[in-house]
C-alpha positions as CSV (number, residue, x, y, z in Angstrom):
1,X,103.6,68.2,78.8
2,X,101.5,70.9,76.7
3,X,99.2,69.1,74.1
4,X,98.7,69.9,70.7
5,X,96.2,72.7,69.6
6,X,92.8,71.2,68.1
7,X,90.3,74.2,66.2
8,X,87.1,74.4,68.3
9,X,85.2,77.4,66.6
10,X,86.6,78.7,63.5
11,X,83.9,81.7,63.9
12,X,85.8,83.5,67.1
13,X,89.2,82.7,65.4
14,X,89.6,80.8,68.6
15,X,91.7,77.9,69.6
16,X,91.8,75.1,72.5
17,X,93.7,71.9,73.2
18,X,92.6,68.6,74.7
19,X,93.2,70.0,78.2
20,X,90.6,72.4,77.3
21,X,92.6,75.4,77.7
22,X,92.0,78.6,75.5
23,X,94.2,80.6,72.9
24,X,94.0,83.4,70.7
25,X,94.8,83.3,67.1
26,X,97.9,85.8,67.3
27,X,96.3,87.3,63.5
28,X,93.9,88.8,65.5
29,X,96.0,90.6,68.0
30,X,95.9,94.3,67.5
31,X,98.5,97.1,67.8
32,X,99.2,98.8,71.0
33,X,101.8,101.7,69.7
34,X,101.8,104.6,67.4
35,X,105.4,103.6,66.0
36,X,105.2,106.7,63.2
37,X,105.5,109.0,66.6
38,X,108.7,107.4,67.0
39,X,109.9,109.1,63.0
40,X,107.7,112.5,63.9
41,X,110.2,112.9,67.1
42,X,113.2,112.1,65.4
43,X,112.4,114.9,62.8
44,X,111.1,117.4,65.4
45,X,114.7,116.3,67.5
46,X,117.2,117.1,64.3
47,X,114.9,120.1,63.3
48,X,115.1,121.4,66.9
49,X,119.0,120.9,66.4
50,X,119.6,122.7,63.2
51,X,117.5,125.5,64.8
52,X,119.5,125.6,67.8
53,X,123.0,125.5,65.5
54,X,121.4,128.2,63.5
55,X,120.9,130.8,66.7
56,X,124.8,129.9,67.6
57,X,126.5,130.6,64.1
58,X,126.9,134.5,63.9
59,X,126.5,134.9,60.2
60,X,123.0,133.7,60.1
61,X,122.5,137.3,62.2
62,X,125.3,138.9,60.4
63,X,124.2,137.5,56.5
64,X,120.5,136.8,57.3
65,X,120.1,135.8,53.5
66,X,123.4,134.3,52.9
67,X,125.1,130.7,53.3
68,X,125.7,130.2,57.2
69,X,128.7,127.2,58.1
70,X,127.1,125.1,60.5
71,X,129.5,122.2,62.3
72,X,127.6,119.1,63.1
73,X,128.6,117.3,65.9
74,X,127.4,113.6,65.8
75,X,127.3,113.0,69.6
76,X,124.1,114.6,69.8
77,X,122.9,111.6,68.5
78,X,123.1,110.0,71.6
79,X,121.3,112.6,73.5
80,X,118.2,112.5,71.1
81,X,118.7,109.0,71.3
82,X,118.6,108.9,75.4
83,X,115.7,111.4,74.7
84,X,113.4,108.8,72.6
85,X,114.7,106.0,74.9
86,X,113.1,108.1,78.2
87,X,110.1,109.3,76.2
88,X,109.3,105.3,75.5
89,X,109.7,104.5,79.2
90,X,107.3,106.9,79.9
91,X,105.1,105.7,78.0
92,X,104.7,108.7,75.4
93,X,104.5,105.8,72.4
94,X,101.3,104.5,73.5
95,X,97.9,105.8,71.8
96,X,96.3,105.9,75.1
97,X,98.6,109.1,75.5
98,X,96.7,110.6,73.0
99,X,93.5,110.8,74.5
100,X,94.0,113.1,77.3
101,X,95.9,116.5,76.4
102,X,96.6,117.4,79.4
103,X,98.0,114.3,80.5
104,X,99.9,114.2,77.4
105,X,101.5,117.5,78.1
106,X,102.4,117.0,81.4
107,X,103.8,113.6,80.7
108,X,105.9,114.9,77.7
109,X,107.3,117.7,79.6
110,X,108.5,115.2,82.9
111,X,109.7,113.1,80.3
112,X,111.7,115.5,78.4
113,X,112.9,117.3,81.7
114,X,114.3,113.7,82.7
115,X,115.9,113.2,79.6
116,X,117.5,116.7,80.2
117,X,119.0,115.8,83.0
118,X,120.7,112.3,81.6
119,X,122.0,114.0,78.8
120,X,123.6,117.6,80.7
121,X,125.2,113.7,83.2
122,X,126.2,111.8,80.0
123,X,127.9,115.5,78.7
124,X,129.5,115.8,81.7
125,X,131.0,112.8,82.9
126,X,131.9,111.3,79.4
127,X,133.3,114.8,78.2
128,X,130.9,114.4,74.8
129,X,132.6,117.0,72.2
130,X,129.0,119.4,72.2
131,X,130.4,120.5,75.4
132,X,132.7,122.1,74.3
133,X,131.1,123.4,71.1
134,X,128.0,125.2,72.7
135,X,125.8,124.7,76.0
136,X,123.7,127.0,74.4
137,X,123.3,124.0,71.5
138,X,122.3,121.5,74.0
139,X,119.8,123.9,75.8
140,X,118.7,125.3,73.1
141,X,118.0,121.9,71.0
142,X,115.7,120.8,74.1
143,X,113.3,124.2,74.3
144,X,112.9,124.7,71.0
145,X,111.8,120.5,70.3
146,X,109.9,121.2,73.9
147,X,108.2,124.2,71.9
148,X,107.9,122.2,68.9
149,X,106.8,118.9,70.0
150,X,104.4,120.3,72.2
151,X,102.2,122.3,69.9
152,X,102.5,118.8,67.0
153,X,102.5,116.1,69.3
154,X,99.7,117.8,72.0
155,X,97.8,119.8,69.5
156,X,97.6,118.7,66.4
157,X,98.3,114.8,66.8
158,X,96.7,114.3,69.5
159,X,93.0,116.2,68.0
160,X,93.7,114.4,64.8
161,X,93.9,110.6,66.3
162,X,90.7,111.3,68.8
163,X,89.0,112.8,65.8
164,X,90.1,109.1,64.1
165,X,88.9,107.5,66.6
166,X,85.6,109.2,67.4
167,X,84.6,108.7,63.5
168,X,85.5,105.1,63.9
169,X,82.1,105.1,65.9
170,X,83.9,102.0,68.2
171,X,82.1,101.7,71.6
172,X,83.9,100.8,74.6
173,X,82.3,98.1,76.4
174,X,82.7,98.0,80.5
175,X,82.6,94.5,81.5
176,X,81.1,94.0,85.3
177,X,78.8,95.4,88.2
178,X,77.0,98.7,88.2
179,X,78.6,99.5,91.1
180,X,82.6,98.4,90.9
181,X,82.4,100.2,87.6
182,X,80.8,103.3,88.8
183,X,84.3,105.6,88.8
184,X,85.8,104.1,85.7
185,X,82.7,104.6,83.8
186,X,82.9,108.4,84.9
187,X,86.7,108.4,83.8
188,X,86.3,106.8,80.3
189,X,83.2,109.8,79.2
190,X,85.9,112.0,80.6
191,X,88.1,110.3,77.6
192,X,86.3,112.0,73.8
193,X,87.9,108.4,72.3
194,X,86.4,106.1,75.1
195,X,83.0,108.4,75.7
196,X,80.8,105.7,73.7
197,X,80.0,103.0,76.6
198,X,77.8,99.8,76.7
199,X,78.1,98.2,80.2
200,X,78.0,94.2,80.1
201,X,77.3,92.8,84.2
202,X,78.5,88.9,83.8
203,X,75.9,88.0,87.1
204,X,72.8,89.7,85.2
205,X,70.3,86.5,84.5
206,X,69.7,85.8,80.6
207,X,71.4,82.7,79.8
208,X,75.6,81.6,80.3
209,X,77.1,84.9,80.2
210,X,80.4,82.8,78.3
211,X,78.1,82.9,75.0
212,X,76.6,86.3,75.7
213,X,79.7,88.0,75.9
214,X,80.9,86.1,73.2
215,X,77.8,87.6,70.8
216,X,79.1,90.9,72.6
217,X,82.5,90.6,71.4
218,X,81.8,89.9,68.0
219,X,78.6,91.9,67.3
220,X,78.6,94.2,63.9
221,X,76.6,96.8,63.1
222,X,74.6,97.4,59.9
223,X,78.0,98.0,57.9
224,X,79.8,95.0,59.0
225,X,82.2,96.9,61.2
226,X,82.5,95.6,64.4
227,X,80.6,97.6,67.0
228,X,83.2,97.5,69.9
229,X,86.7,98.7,69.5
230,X,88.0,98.1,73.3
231,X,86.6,96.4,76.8
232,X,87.8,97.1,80.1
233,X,86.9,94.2,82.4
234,X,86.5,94.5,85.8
235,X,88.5,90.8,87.5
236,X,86.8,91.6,90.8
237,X,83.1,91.1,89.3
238,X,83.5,87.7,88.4
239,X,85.7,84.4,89.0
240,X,89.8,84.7,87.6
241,X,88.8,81.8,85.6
242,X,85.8,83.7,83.9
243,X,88.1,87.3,83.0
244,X,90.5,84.5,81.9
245,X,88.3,83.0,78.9
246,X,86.7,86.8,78.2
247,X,90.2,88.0,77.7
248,X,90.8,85.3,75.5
249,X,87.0,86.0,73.5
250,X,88.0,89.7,73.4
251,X,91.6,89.5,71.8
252,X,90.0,86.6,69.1
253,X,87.6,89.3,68.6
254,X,90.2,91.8,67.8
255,X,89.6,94.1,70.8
256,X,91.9,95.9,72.5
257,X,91.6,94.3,75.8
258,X,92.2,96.1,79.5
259,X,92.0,94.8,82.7
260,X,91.1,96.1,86.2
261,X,92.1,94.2,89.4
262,X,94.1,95.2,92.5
263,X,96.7,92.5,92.0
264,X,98.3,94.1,88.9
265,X,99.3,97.2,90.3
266,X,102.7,95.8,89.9
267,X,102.5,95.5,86.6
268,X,102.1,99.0,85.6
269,X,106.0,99.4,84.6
270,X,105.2,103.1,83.5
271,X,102.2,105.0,85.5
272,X,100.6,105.9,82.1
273,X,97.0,103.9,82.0
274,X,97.0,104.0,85.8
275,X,97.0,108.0,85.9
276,X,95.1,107.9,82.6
277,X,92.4,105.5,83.8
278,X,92.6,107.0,87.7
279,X,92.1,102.7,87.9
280,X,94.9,99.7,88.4
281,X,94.3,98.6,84.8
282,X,97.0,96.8,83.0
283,X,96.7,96.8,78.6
284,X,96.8,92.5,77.3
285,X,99.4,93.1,75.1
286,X,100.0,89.4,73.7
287,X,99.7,85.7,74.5
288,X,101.0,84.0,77.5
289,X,103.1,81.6,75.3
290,X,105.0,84.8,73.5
291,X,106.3,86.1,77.6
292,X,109.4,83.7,77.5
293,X,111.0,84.2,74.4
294,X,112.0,87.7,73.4
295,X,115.4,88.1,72.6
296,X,115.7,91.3,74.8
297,X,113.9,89.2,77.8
298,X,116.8,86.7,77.3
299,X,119.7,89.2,76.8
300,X,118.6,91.0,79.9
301,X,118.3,87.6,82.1
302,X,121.9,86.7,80.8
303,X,123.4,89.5,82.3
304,X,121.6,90.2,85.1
305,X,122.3,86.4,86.0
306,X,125.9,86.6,85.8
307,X,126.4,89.6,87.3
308,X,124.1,88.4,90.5
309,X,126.6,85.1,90.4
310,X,129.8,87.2,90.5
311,X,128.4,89.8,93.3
312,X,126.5,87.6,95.2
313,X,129.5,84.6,95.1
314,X,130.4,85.7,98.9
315,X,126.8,85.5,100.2
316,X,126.6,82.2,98.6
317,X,129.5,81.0,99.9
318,X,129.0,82.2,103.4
319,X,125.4,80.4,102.8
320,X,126.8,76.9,102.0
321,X,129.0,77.1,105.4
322,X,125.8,77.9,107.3
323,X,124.0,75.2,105.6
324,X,126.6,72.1,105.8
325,X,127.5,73.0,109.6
326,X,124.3,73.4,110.8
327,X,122.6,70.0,109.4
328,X,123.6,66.6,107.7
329,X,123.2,67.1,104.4
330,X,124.2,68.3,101.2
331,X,124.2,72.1,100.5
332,X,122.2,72.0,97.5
333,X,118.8,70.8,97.0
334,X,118.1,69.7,93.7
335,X,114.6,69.1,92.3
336,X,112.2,67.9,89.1
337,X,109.9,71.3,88.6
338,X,108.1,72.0,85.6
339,X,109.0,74.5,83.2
340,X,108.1,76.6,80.0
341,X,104.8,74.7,78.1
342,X,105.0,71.3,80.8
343,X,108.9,70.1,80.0
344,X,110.7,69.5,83.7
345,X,114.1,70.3,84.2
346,X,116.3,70.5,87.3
347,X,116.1,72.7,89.8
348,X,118.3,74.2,92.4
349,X,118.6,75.8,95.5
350,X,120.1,75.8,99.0
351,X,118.9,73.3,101.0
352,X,116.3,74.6,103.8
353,X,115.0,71.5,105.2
354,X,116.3,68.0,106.9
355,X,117.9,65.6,104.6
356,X,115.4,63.3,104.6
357,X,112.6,65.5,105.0
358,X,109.0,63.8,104.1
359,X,107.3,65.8,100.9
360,X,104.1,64.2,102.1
361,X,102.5,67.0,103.8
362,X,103.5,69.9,101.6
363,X,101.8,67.8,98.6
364,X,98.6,67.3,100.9
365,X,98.3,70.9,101.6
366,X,99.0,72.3,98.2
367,X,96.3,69.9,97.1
368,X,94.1,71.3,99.1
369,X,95.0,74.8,98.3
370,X,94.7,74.0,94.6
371,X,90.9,72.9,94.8
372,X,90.0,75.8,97.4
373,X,89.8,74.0,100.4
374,X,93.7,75.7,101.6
375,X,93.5,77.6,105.0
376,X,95.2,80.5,105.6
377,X,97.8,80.0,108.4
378,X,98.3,83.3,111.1
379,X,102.2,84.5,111.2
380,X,103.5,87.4,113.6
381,X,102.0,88.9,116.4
382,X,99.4,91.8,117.2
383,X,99.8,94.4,114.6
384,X,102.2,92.4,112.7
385,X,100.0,89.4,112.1
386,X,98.9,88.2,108.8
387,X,96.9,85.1,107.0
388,X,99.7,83.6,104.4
389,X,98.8,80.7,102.0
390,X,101.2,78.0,103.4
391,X,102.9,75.7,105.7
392,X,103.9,77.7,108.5
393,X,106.3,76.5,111.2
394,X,107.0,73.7,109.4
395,X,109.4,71.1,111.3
396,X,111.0,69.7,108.5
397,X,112.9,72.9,108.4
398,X,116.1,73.8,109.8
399,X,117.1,76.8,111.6
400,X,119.3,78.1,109.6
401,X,116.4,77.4,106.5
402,X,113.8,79.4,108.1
403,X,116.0,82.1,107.8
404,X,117.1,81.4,104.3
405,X,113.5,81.0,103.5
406,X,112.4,84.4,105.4
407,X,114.5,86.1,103.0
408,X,114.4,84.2,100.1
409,X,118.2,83.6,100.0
410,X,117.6,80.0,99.7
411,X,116.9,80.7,96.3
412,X,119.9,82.2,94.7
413,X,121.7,79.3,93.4
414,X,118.4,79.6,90.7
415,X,120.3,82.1,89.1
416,X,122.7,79.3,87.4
417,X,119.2,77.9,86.3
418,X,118.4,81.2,84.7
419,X,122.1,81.2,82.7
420,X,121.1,77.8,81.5
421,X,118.0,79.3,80.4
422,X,115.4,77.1,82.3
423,X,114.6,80.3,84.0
424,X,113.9,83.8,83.6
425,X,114.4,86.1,86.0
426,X,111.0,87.2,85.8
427,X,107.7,84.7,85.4
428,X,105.4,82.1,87.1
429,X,107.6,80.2,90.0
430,X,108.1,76.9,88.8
431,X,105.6,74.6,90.3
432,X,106.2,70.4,91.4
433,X,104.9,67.2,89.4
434,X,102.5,66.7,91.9
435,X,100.8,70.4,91.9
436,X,100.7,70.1,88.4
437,X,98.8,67.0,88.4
438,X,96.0,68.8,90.7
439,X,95.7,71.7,88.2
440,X,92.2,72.9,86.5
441,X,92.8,73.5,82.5
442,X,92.8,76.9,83.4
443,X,95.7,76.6,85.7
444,X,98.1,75.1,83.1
445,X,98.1,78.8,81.3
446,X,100.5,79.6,83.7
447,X,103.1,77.0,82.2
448,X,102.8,78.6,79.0
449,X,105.7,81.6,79.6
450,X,109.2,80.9,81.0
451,X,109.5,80.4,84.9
452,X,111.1,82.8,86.9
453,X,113.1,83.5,89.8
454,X,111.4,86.4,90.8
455,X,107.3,87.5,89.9
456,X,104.7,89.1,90.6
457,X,104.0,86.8,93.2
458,X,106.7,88.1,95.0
459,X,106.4,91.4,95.3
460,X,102.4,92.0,95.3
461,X,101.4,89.2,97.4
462,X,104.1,86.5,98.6
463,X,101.9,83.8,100.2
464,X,98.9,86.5,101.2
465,X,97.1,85.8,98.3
466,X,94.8,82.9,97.6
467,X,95.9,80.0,94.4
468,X,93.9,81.4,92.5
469,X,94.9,84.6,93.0
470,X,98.9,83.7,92.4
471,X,97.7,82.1,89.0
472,X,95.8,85.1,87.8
473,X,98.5,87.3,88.6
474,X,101.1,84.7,86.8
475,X,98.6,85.0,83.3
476,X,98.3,88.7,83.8
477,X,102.4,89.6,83.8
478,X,102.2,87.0,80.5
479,X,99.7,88.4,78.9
480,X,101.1,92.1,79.5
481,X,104.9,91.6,79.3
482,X,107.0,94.0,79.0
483,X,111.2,94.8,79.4
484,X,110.3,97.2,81.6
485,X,107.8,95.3,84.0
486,X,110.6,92.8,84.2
487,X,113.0,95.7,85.0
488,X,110.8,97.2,87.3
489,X,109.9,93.7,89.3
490,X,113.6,93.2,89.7
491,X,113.8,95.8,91.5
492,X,110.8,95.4,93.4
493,X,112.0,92.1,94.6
494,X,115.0,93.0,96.8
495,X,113.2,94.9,99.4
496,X,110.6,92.6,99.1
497,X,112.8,89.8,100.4
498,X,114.7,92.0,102.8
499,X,111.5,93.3,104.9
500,X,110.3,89.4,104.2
501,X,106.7,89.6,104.4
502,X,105.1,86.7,103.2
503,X,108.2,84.5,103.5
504,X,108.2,81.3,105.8
């Protein structure tokens, strides 16, 4: 069970708890969108509409100076709205966007092509009224905001906020070694708003790096403004635990906080910093605690759930035949796991092992693999062999289970837990009592955000990566959630369970 929150340092607005665990102040978290590029849009959209009504109507040629009748149709709403929607998926509401014209330009015009292309489907197959008012509105609304947008937004925005943010005189400090920070160094003084750079190496000797990172994060210069306006740590440089607590430092600190590791290429959700920072870096967007209870993250588990329990009702059902005729037993296994901030709740799933299968072993392993000490087992053969993180050919488990397992379809009775709401459908896999109890305080981070059925885990990584790994990836997706990871994990996850890698 989560423990209250005790002040250990009212000078880094930072907070900790009696398991020694570390949180951010959410005052201090900083903004990560330009929202006023959301109203610029919508006035460039309905001026690049009245513009495009204004080349149909024949008395605005006929009578250049005189009143012109122009018809509004109200179903171009949705297109402009479908427009803005794309443009956010893309990621053209971030202020990263803004750093790179030419990235901005090209990612502006893919996104605007795509929207195109939903729009001329939703005109076609809902028979919207434009249709049959003008193509020439609808193609001519989209070049002339194209023409539009692109000189405001790439132009004149985008030179405005990089002058901002030049003459904030913020440096970006580059947390880790000379050499694993060699290319991203080079990218960032490609970047006029991240040019600046100090370079902090954690191993350098010089007392605890914790405390000189710390002074780091919160140095001032002569004015009192803080000197550093973003860091960009490098998780390969030093342990999980250690980017963990500098992450945590960094947001207290008010930085805007970006993190480079392998393991989070999955969390990218739009390409945007990836082809920005030509690195895998994922933005920290908010606390792990705030991951599991958005009210679009719960809208979009409710219906995904209950449409996966209609469609998937056969499979099930065929499933729980398998399962009774090929063992004694019942069909559904039912178990205590621990959920969002340490509360337990029940757990379900179809039952993969013998009835009265010994939880002994599993317990001594993932103990071991908790403090470090887990081997990596061999699966396949020749080319197809790999190391995975847990009890392989296990003989507690049936036949008919180790192909449930392979595939992960032992899982899907978990979507009734995700209707109930002990479950997302995207978050840390809920661990056991007894894995809890082994945890290190910077483990338990991990319970902080909603469980899920599906993760990161899954679908970069699956038993092939290390504990610590699997809990640095679980903080990561909390600390950078998003609809659209969650959307994009989803649907990650099917082929991930159909190929199987990584499954028993």
């Amino acid at each position: 069970m989560a423990t209250p929150s005790v002040a250990i340092s009212d000078r880094t607005g930072i907070e900790g708890d009696r398991s020694g665990h570390l949180r951010v102040l959410p005052a201090k978290v900083s903004s990560t969108r330009v929202h006023w590029l959301v109203g610029l849009d919508i006035s460039m959209g309905a001026l690049a509409y009245f513009l495009a009504m204004l080349l149909r109507a024949e008395e605005a040629f006929e009578r250049p100076f005189g009143p012109v009748s122009l018809s509004v149709d109200w179903s171009m709403v949705i297109l402009l709205g479908t427009t803005f929607l794309v443009f956010y998926i893309y990621g053209l509401y971030e202020w990263e966007v803004l750093m790179s014209p030419s990235l901005h330009l090209w990612t502006f015009f893919k996104a605007l092509a795509v929207a195109f292309f939903i729009s001329a489907g939703f005109i076609y197959i809902f028979k919207l009224p434009i249709v049959f008012q003008s193509r020439l509105i609808v193609f001519g609304t989209f070049f002339i905001f194209f023409l539009i947008a692109a000189i405001v937004r790439v132009v004149i925005v985008s030179h405005v906020v990089r002058q901002r943010v030049v003459a904030s005189g913020r440096t970006t400090l580059v947390v880790g070694s000379e050499l694993r920070t060699e290319a991203l160094r080079e990218r960032l003084g490609d970047l006029r708003g991240f040019r600046k750079i100090r370079t902090f190496d954690p191993a350098e000797p010089g007392g605890e790096f914790k405390d000189r990172f710390a002074a780091l994060a919160f140095e001032r210069a002569a004015d009192g403004r803080h000197v550093f306006g973003r860091v960009f740590i490098d998780a390969g440089s030093c342990s999980y635990e250690d980017v963990v607590h500098m992450i945590t430092v960094a947001r207290a600190a008010g930085l805007d906080v970006y993190v480079v590791s392998r393991l989070v290429r999955a969390l990218s959700g739009r390409r945007l910093l990836f082809d920005l920072f030509e690195a895998p870096v994922v933005k920290i967007r908010h606390d792990p605690e705030r991951a599991g209870w958005s009210l679009g993250k719960r809208l979009f588990d409710i219906a995904v759930s209950v449409v996966a329990l209609v469609l998937l009702s056969p499979v099930m059902l065929t499933i729980a035949v398998a399962v009774k005729l090929s063992s004694r037993g019942p069909v559904l296994f039912t178990q205590e796991r621990i959920g969002r901030d340490g509360v337990p709740f029940r757990f379900y799933k179809f039952r993969s092992m013998a009835a009265d299968a010994d939880a002994s072993p599993h317990a001594a392993y993932v103990k071991e693999l908790i403090n470090g000490n887990g081997v990596a087992h061999l699966t396949g053969d020749g080319e197809d062999a790999e190391e995975v993180f847990k009890l392989v050919s296990d003989p507690r488990i049936t036949r008919v289970g180790r192909f449930l397992r392979k595939y992960s379809l032992d899982e899907l009775p978990q979507f009734w837990n995700v209707l109930r709401g002990d479950m997302s459908m995207v978050g840390p896999r809920p661990p056991l009592p007894y894995e809890v109890s082994e945890y290190k305080p910077w483990h338990r981070e991990r319970l902080l955000p909603t469980p899920g059925v599906s993760g990161l885990w899954q679908v970069q990584g699956r038993s092939r990566v290390s504990f610590d790994e699997m809990v640095f990836q679980d903080i990561m997706y909390a600390c950078a959630h998003e609809i659209l990871i969650d959307v994009g994990i989803c649907l990650r996850t099917v082929p991930a369970a159909i190929i199987g890698r990584g499954g028993a």
